[in-house]
C-alpha positions, 0 to 999 in steps of 0.5 A, a space after each residue: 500471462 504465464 501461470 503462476 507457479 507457487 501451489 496454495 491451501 485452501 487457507 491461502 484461497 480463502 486470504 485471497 479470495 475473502 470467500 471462506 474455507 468451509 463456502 470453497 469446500 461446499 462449492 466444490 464438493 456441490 459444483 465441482 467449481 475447482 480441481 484440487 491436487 491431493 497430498 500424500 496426506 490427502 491435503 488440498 493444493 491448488 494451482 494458480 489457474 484455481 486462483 485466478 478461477 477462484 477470484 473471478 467467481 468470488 467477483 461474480 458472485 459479489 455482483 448477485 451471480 449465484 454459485 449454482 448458475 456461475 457453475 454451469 459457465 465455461 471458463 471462457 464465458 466466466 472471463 468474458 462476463 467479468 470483463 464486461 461486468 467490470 467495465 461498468 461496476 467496481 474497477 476498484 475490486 477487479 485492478 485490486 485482483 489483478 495487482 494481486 495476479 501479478 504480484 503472486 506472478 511477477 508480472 511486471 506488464 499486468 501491473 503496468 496494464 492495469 494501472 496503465 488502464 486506471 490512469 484512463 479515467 483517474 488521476 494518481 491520488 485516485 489511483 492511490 487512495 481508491 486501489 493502492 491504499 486498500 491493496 496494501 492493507 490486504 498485502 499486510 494481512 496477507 503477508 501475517 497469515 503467511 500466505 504470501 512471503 516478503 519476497 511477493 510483498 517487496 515485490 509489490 510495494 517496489 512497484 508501486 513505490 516507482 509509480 510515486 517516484 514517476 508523479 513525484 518526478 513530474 511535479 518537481 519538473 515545474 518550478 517550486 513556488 518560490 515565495 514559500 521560503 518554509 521547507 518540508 523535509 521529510 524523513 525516517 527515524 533509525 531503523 525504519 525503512 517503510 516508506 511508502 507512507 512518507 514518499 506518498 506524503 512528499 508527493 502530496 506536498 509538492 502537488 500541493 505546491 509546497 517546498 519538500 524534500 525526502 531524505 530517505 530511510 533510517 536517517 540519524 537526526 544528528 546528520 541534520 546539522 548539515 541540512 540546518 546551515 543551509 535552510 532555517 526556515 524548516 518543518 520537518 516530517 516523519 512516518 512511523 511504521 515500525 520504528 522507534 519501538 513504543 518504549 522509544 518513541 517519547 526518547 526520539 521525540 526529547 532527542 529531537 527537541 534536544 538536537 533540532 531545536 536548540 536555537 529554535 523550535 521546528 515543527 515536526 509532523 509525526 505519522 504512522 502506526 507508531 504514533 498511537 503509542 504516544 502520550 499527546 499529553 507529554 508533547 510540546 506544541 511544536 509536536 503534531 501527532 497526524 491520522 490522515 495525511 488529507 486533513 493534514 494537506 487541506 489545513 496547510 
């Protein structure tokens, strides 16, 4: 793998890493655990060899390693320790680390080594719910400190976007079990394009053996029409990220009743950070507000 090029504070290490600022500093100044570039100013740099050092000690030291013996080690018998501590203990920790490496790097073939390597022994709801899902919480923590940009984010998601598209791509390969006529159709609202979260839940919908089809990011609900001629029997699906803004969220939801169910009503599962601002009071029944996209499959 190439070096990663960018250059982080000691507050990017810290995000990275989860080992505070004030701990980094005392293990330098105490161990002389990393080489730090000096501004002008007299600012702290450091290069990705740093990280990556870093997030092997920070691993080390999460599995009862001391500071003051991981200090004495070369860096080569670090990286070998990891390897074999990481063959019995928590792979979760170590393939999110190395998702991490490769996002920071664009390294296309860790990403794929890594989960090619998670495969081994799990299968692709594993991979998601144990290293994906709590990957792309810290991606979004790291994305609100600035410690990384959207380009590293974008980068990210995408691939793991194209390991849901490939599962999503196996499982239509088998034939739809045609004595459900219901049909799943999943989309965005306007103006919301995060989604992960909804091409996950297609997934999870087809693997479960159920009619579904995603429709794609910032979908007018009037485009539906077309959709309804064909198929009446539909419950229709949606993950709220970032859109509509809380002040819309109960006009989306009347402007569906009001456009989808004028000669019927249709359920409508709603998704996503967004939905906490909704007043379940106000809804009808066809609307079902859901936290966990598992307690909604089991109870299909």
């Amino acid at each position: 793998m190439e070096h990663i090029k960018q250059n982080f504070s000691i507050k990017d290490l810290e995000h990275l890493s989860g080992i505070k600022a004030h701990t980094i500093r005392i293990w330098e100044k105490r161990y002389d655990i990393l080489n730090p570039d000096r501004t002008d100013t007299n600012i702290r740099t450091y290069n990705g060899d740093n990280l990556q050092k870093l997030l092997n000690i920070a691993f080390l030291n999460s599995h009862g390693y001391k500071i003051s013996r991981i200090s004495k080690m070369q860096e080569n018998e670090i990286n070998d320790l990891v390897k074999r501590i990481s063959a019995s203990a928590s792979e979760e920790n170590r393939a999110r680390n190395s998702f991490k490496l490769a996002m920071m790097n664009f390294d296309d073939r860790l990403f794929q080594r890594t989960y090619n390597k998670l495969r081994e022994k799990r299968d692709f709801r594993e991979v998601f719910h144990d290293v994906f899902l709590p990957l792309l919480e810290e991606i979004g923590l790291l994305w609100q400190t600035d410690t990384i940009k959207p380009i590293h984010e974008h980068y990210i998601v995408e691939l793991i976007k194209q390991k849901i598209y490939l599962n999503i791509a196996d499982l239509k390969a088998e034939i739809p079990n045609e004595d459900d006529e219901k049909l799943y159709v999943l989309f965005l609202p306007d103006n919301e394009i995060h989604d992960v979260g909804i091409l996950y839940l297609n997934y999870e919908l087809l693997n479960a053996g159920k009619n579904a089809i995603y429709l794609g990011p910032s979908l007018p609900l009037s485009n539906m029409d077309y959709l309804m001629e064909i198929h009446k029997n539909i419950v229709f699906v949606s993950y709220l990220t970032v859109s509509p803004l809380n002040t819309n969220i109960h006009e989306f939801i009347q402007d569906f009743q009001d456009k989808i169910c004028q000669e019927k009503y249709h359920d409508f599962y709603l998704f996503g950070q967004r939905t906490k601002e909704i007043d379940k009071e106000k809804l009808s029944s066809n609307i079902k507000v859901e936290h966990s996209i598992s307690e909604f499959i089991n109870s299909l």
